[in-house]
Backbone as ProteinMPNN parsed JSONL, in Angstrom:
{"seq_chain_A": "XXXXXXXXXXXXXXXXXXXXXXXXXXXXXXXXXXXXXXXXXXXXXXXXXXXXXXXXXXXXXXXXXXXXXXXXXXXXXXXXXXXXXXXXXXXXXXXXXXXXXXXXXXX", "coords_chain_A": {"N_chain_A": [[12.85, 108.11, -54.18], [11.652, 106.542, -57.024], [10.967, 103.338, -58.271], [11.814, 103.02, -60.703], [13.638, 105.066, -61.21], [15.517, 104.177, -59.73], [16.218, 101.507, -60.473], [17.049, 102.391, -63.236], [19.295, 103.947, -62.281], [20.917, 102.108, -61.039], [21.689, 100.784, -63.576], [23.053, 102.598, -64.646], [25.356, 102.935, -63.363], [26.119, 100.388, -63.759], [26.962, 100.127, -66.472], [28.865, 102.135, -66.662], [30.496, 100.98, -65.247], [31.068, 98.299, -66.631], [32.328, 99.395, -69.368], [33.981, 100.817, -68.176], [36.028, 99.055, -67.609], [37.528, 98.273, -69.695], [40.727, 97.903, -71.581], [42.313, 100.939, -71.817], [40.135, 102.74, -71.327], [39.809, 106.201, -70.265], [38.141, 107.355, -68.959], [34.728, 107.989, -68.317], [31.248, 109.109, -69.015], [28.192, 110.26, -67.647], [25.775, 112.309, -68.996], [23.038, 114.589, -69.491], [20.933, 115.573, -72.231], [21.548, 118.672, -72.175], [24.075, 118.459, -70.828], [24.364, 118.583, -68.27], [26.076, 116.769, -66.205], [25.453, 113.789, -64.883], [26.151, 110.93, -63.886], [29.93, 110.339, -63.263], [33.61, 109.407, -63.982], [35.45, 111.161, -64.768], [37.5, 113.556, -62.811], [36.091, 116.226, -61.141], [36.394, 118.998, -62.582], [37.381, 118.314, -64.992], [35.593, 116.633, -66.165], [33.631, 118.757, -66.145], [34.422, 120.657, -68.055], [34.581, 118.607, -70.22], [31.633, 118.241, -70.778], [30.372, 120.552, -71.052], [31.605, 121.191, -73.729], [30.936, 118.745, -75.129], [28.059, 118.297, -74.934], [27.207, 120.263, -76.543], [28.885, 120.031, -79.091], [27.896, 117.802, -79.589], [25.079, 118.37, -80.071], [25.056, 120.067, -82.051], [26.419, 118.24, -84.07], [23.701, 116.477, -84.332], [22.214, 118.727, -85.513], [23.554, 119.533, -88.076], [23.106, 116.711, -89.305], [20.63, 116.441, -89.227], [19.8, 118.231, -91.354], [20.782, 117.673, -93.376], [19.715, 115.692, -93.649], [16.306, 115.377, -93.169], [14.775, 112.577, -92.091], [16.493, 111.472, -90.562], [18.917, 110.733, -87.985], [21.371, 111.541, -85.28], [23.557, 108.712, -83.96], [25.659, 108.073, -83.389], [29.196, 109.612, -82.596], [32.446, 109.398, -82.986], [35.029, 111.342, -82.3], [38.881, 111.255, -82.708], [42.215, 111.792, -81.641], [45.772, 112.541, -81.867], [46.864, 111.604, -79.106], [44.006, 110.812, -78.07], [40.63, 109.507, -78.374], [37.226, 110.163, -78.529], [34.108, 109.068, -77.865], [30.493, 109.306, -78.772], [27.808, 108.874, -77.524], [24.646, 109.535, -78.311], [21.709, 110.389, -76.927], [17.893, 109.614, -76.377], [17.432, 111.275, -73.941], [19.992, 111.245, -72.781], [23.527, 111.082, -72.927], [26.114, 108.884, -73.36], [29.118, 109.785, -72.839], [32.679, 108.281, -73.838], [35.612, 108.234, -73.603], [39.096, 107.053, -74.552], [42.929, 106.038, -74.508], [43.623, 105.691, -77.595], [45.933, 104.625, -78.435], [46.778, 102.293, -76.371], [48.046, 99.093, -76.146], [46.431, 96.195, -77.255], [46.823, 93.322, -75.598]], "CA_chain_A": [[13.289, 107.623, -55.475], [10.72, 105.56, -57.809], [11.652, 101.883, -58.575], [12.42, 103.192, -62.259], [14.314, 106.117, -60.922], [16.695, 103.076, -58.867], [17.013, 100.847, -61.952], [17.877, 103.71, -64.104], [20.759, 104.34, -61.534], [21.821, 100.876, -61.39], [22.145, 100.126, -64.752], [24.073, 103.675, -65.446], [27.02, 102.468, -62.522], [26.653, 98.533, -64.368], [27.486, 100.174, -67.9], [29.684, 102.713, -66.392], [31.921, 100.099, -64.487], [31.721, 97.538, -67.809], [33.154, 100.133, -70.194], [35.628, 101.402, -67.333], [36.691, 97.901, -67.48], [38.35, 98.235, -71.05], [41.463, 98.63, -71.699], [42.708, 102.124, -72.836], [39.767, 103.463, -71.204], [40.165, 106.796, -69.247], [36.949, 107.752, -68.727], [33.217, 106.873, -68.729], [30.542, 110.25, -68.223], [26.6, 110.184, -68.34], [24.965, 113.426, -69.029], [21.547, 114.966, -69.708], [21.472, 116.729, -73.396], [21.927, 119.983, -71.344], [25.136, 119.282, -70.541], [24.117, 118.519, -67.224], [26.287, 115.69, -65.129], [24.73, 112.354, -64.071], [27.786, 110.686, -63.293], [31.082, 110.659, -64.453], [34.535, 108.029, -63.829], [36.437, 111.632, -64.267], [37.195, 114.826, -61.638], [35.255, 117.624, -61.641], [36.828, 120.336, -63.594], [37.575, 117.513, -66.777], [34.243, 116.572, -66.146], [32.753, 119.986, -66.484], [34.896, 121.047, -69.551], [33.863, 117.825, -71.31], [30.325, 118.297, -70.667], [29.687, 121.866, -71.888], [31.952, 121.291, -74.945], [30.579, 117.46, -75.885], [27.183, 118.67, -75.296], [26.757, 121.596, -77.625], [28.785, 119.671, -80.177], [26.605, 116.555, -80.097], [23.59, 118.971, -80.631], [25.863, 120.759, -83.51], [25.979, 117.887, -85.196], [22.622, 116.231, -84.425], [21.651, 119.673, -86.327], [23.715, 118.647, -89.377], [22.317, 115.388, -89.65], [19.18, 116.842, -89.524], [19.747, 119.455, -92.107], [21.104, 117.119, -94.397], [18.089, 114.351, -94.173], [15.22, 115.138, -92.347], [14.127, 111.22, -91.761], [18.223, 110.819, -90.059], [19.011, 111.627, -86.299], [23.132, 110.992, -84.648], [23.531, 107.521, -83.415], [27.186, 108.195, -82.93], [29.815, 110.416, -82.575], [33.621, 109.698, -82.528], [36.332, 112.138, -82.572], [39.994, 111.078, -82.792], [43.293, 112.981, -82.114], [46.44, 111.51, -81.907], [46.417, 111.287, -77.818], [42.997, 110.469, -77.628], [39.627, 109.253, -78.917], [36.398, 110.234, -77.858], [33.391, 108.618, -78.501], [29.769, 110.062, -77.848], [26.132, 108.19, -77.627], [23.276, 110.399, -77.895], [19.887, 108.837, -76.523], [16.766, 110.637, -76.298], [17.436, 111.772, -72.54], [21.145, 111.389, -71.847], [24.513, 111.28, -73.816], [26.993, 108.397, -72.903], [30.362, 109.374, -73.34], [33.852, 107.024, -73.546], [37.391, 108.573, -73.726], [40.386, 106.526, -74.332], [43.519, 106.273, -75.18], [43.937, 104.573, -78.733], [47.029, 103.868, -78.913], [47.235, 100.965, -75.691], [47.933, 98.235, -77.682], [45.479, 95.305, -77.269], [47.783, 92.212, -75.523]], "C_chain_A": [[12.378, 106.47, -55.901], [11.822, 104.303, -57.921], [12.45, 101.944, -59.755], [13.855, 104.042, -62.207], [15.884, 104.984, -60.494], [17.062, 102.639, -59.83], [17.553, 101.475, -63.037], [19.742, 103.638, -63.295], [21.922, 103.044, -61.327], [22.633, 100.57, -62.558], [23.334, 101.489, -65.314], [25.491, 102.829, -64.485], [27.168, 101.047, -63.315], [27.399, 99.08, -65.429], [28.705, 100.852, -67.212], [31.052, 101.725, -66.259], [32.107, 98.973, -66.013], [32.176, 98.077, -68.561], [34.275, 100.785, -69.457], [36.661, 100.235, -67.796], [37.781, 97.848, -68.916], [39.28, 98.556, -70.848], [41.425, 99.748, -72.48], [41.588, 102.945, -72.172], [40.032, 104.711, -70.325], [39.093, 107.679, -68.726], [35.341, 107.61, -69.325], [32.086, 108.748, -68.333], [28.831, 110.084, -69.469], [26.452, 111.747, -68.238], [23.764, 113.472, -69.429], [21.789, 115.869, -71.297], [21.702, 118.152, -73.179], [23.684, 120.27, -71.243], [25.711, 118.85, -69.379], [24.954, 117.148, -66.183], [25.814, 114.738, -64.66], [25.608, 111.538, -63.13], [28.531, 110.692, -64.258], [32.061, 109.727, -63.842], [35.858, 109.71, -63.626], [36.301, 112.783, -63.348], [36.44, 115.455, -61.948], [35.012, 118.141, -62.928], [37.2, 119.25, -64.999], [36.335, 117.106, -66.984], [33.12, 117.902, -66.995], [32.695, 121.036, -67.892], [34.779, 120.332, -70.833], [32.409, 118.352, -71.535], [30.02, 119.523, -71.215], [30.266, 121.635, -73.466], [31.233, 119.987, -76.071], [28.96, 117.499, -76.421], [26.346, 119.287, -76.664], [27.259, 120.752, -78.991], [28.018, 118.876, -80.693], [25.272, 117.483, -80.583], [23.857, 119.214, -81.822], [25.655, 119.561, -84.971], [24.97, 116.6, -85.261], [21.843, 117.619, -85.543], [22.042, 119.206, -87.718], [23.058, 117.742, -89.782], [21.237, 115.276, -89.983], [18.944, 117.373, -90.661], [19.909, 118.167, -93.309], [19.721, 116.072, -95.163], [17.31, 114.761, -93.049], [14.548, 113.925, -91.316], [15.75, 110.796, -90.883], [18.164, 111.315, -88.441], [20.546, 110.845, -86.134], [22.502, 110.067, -83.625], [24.224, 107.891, -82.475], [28.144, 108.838, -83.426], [31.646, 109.9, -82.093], [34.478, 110.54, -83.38], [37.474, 111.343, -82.172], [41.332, 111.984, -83.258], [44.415, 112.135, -82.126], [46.917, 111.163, -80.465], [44.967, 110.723, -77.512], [41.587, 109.66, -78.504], [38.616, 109.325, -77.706], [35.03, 109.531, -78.272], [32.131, 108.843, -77.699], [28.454, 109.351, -78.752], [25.47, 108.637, -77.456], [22.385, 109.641, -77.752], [18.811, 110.274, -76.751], [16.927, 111.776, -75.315], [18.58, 111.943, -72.484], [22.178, 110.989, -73.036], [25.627, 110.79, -73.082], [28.526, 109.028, -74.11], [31.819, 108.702, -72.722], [35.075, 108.095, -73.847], [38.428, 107.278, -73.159], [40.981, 106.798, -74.936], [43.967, 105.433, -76.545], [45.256, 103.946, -78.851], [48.348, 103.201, -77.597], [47.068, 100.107, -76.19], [47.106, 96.979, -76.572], [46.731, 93.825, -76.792], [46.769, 91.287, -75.136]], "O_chain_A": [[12.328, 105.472, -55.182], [13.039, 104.295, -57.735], [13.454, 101.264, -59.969], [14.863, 103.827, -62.88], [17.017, 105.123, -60.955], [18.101, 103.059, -60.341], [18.497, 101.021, -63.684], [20.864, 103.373, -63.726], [23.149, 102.996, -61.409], [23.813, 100.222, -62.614], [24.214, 101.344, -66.162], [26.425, 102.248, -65.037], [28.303, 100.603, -63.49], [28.549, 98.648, -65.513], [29.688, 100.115, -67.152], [32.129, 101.7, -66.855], [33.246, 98.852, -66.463], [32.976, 97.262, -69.02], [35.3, 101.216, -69.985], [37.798, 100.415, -68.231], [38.85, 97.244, -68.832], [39.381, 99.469, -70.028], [40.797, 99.822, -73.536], [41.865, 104.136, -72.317], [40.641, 104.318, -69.331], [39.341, 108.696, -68.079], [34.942, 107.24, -70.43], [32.396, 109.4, -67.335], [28.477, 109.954, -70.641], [27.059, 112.347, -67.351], [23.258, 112.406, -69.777], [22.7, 116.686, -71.439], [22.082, 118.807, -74.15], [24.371, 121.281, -71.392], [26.914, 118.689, -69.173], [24.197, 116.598, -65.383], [25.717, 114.963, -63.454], [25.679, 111.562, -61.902], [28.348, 110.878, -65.461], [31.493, 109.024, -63.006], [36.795, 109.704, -62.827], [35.161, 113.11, -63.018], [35.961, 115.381, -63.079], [34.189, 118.011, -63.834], [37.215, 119.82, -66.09], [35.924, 117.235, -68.138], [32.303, 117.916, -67.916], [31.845, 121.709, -68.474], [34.808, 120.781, -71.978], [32.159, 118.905, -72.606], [29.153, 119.413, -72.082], [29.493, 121.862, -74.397], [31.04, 120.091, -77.282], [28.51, 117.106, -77.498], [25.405, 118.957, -77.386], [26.467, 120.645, -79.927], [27.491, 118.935, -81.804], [24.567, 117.098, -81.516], [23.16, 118.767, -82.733], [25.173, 119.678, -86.098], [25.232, 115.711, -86.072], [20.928, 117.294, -86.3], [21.251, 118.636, -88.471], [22.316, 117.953, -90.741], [20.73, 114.445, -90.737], [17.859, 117.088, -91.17], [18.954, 117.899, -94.039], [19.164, 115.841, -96.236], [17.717, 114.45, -91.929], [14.015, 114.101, -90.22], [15.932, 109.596, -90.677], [17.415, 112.154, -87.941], [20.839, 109.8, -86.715], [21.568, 110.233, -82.84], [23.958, 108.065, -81.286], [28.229, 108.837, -84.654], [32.015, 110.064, -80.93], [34.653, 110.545, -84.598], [37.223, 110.611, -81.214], [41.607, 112.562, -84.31], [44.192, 110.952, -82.382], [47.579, 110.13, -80.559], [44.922, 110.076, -76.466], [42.002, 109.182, -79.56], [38.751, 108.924, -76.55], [35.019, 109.503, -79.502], [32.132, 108.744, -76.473], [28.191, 109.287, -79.953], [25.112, 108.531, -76.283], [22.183, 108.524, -78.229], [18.979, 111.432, -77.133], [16.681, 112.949, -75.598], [18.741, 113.076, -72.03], [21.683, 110.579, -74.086], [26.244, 111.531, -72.317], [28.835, 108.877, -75.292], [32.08, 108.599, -71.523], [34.794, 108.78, -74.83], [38.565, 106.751, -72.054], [40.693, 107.522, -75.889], [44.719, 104.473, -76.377], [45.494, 102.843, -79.343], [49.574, 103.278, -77.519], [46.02, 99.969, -76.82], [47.23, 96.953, -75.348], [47.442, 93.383, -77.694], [47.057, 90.109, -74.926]]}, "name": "protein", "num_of_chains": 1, "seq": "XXXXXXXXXXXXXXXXXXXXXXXXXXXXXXXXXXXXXXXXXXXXXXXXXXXXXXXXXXXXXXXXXXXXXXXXXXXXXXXXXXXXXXXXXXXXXXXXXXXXXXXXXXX"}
């Protein structure tokens, strides 16, 4: 493992564990724009069913965005249901996403 390869990995478990830290959160997951797993905060199988579905949509509507303006690209992505909120960070390489629940109230 390169030195870059290490600090890469560091800094994903630092962010990971400071956005775990929130309240309301119930999960923290890095991926590859594939789809692909880096780490994740949940099991497997919720893991694996986020990741193919968060994926494809983030591309979905990185395509929109595109379509609409050429010179535009997706920052950010939240969905909200009334159990949940998801919220999804596309990068160049990898696609942080946050799930919580919105409605732990802030004390």
């Amino acid at each position: 493992m390169t030195s870059q390869e290490t600090t890469t990995a560091a800094e994903m478990e630092e962010t990971i564990a400071r956005i775990s830290s929130h309240k309301g959160v119930e999960g923290v997951m890095i991926m590859n724009r594939e789809g692909a797993i880096i780490q994740s905060t949940l099991d497997e199988d919720k893991a694996k069913t986020h990741s193919v579905a968060l994926s494809e949509l983030t591309a979905k509507a990185s395509h929109v965005v595109g379509l609409l303006d050429q010179n535009d690209e997706l920052t950010f992505l939240r969905i909200r249901s009334k159990q949940r909120e998801i919220m999804v960070s596309p990068d160049k390489g990898f696609i942080l996403v946050v799930l919580q629940n919105p409605n732990i109230s802030e004390e």
